[in-house]
N, C-alpha and C positions, 0 to 999 in steps of 0.2 A: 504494500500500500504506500509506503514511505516515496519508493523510488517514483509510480506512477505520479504520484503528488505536486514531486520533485522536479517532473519533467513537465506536468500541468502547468507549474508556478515559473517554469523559464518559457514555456510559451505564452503564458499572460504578462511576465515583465520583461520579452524583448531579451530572453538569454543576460540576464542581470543575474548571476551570480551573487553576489552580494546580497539584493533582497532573500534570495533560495535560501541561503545561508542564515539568515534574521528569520527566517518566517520557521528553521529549524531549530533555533534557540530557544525556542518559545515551547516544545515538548520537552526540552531536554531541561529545563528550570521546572516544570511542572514534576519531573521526574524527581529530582533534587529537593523540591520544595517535600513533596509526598514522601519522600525516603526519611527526612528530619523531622518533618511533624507529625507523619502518622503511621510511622512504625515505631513500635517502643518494645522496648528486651523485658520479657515478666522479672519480678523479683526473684532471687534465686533463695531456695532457703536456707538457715544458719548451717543446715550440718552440712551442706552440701560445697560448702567455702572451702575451702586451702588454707590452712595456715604455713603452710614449709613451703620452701621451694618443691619443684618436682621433679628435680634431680638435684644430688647431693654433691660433694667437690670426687667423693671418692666414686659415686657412677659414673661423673664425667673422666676422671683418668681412666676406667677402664674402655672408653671406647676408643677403637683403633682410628688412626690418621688416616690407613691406607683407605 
């Protein structure tokens, strides 16, 4: 659908680029706006935390370089 769109809006503005490009900003702030204000992470419960790292100094030496 995008592309069709895409191709719609250069032949309505004369192969203007530019506008294509603006009138494609406009889903992609909509996207950005919806990701920040209306997705939220649930609360996680207390036992379900970390308190340590998850891994130790002595697991990390044992993994190899190679």
């Amino acid at each position: 659908m995008g592309p069709l769109l895409a191709l719609l809006l250069m032949w309505l503005t004369a192969d203007n680029f530019r506008a294509v490009f603006w009138f494609a900003v406009i889903p992609a702030f909509l996207a950005v706006g919806f990701m920040i204000f209306g997705v939220s992470e649930p609360e996680r419960p207390a036992g379900l935390r970390k308190v340590h790292p998850p891994l130790s100094l002595g697991e990390l030496r044992r993994l190899s370089l190679a």
